[in-house]
N, C-alpha and C positions, 0 to 999 in steps of 0.2 A: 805158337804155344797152344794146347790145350786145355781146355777148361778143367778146372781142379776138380777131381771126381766126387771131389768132399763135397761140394756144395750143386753139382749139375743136377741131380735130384731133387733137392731139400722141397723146391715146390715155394720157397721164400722169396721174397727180394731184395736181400739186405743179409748181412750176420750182425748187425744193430740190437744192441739189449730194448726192452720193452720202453726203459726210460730215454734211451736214446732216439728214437722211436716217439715217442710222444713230445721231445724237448723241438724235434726238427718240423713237427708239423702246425706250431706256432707262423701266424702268415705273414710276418713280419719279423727281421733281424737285425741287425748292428753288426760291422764285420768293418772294424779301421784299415785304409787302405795304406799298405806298408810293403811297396814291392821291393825287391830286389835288383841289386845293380843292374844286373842285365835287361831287366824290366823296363828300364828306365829308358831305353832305345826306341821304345814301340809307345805308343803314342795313346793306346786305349787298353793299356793291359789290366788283372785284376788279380787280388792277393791270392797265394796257393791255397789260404783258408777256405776264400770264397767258393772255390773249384772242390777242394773237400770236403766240404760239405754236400753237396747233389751228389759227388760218386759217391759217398760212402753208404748217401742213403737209398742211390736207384742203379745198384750194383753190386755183385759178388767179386770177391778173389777170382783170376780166372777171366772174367768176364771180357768182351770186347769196348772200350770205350772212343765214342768218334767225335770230332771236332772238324769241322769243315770250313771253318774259318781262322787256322790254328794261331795264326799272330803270332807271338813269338815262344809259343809250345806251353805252357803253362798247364793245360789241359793233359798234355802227355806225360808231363813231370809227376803231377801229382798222383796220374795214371799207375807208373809206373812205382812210386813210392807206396801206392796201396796197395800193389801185386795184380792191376788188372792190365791186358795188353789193349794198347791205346794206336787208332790212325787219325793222324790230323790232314786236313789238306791247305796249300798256303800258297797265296799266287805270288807272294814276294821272294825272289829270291835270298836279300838279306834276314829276312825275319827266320827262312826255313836253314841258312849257316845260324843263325844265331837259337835256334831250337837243337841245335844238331850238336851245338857245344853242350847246354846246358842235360841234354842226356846223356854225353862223356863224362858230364863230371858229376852224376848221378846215378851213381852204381851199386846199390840197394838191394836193386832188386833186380838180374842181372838173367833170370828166369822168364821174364818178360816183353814179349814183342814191342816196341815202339815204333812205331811208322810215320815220319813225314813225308807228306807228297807235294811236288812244285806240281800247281794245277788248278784248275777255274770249278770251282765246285757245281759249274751246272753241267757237269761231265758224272757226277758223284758215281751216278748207277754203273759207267764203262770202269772209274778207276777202282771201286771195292770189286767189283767182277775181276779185274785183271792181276787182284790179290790174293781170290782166291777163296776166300773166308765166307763162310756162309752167312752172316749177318751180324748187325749190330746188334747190344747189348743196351746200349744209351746213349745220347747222346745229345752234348750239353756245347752250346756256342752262343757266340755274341756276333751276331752279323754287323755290319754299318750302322750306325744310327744315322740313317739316308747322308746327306753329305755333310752333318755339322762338322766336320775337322776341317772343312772349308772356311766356317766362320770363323772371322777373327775374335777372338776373346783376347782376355789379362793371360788366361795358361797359357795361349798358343804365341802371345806375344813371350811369355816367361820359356818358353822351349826352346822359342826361336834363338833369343838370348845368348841361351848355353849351349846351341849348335846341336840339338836335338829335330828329331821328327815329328813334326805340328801334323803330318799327313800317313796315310800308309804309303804313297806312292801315285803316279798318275795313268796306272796301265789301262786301259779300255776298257778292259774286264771288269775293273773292280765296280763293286757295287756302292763306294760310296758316293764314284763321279756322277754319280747319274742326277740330274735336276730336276729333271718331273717328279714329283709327288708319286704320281699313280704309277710311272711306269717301273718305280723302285718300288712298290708293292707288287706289283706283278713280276718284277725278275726273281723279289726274295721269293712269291707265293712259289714260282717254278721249280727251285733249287729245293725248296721242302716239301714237296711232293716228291721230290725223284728222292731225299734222304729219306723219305718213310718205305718206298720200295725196298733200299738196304737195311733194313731196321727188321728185327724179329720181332714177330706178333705179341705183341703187350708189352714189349718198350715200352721207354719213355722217353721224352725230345725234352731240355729245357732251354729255352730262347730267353736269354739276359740284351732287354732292348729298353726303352723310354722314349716317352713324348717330349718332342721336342721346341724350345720356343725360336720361333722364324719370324722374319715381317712382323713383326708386331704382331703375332696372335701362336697360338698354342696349335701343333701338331698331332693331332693324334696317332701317330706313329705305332704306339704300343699296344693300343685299342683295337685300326686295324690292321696290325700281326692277328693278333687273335680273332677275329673277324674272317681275314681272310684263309687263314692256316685251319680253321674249324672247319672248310669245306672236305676236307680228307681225314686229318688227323683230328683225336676226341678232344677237345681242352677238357682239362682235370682242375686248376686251381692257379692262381699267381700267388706269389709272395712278391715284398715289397725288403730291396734290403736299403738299409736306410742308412745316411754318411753323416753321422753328426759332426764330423771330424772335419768335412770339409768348411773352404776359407768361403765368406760370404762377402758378395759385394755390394757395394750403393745401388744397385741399377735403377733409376728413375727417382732413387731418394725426394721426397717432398714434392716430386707432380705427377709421376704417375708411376701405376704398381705392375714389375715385372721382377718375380718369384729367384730365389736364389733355387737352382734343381740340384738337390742333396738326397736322391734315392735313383734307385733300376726300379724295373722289373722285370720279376724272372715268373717267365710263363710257363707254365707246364703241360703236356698235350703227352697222349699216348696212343698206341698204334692197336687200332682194334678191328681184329677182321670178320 
């Protein structure tokens, strides 16, 4: 598809009224998580509100949107429900049938490219090259939160339960198997240097990640993302979206203190040459 000629000029980045526009740049949110059935199969997914919110504010009609960790397409859904054409890439194969359904039965907007790709996102620069398209637009994902879908919690016992996915999978590839610390910062730092390559100049990237708690001590996981992603790409700002919603547990009740984690963050970086 082609970028809608109404808006390739304007010089904007957004069709956002003034007040919409000022309500989205509060740095802090509330957004209840209430996925949908098919939601319910992938293990780290997040509400279509959530996702509509960053496209609507760091994108036009038109526009290209990418997801390089597409999970089970969410990103492309809502892509496609705001009119912008969307590529995801996704190393599972059942998550990429299970995206592929959910744009059949979302025909809206029917004008719009939707692309899932089976594939290891540290390929990113070969697979948008072989598609063709001069560049991204924006581009908004949740990598691994290094391997907590490994730890056992109360959820992954409650998934297990009802014969759901506690995991994404156990491919080599994937980035959440990896157990060194460092060397999960260094695969994710690799993959986001190569997606700022596809990325048109003055994009914007937003990475929804959090620190995590391990061993008894706190990860700063989310810190260095940004830390280490700041060597190429600009960091702009974080928001913090916050789950009041969620269930709290005892953890160390009355001897010692380990925090119920009831927020993300979404970091925002843009590509400036």
């Amino acid at each position: 598809m082609h970028r809608d000629k109404r808006y390739i000029n304007r010089g904007k980045l957004n069709i956002l009224s003034g007040k919409e526009w000022l309500k989205f740049t509060r740095s802090w949110f509330i957004i209840r998580s209430r996925p949908q059935l098919e939601k319910v199969f992938h293990p780290a997914s997040f509400p279509e509100s959530f996702v509509r919110k960053f496209i609507s504010f760091f994108s036009k009609p038109g526009d290209w949107v990418f997801d390089p960790f597409a999970g089970s397409g969410t990103t492309l859904i809502v892509a496609k429900k705001l009119g912008r054409n969307s590529v995801g890439i996704e190393l599972y194969e059942k998550y990429i049938n299970l995206t592929k359904k959910r744009l059949i039965n979302e025909n809206k907007c029917e004008e719009v490219e939707s692309i899932i790709i089976k594939g290891d996102s540290r390929n990113v620069i070969d697979i948008i090259k072989n598609l063709d398209i001069p560049s991204m637009d924006f581009c908004i994902t949740s990598p691994p939160y290094w391997n907590q879908l490994f730890k056992n919690t109360e959820r992954h016992n409650n998934r297990y339960i009802n014969d759901l996915d506690c995991t994404y999978g156990n491919n080599i590839l994937d980035l959440g198997i990896i157990d060194d610390y460092h060397e999960f910062l260094e695969q994710q730092k690799f993959i986001f240097e190569d997606i700022y390559e596809v990325m048109r100049n003055k994009s914007y990237l937003v990475i929804v990640t959090n620190n995590v708690y391990k061993e008894g001590k706190l990860w700063p996981l989310a810190f260095d993302t940004l830390k280490t992603l700041s060597k190429k790409w600009v960091p702009k700002d974080e928001m913090i979206w916050c789950q009041e919603d969620k269930k709290l547990f005892p953890f160390g009740m009355f001897s010692s203190y380990i925090g119920n984690r009831a927020h993300h963050y979404c970091l925002i970086f843009q590509k400036k040459i």
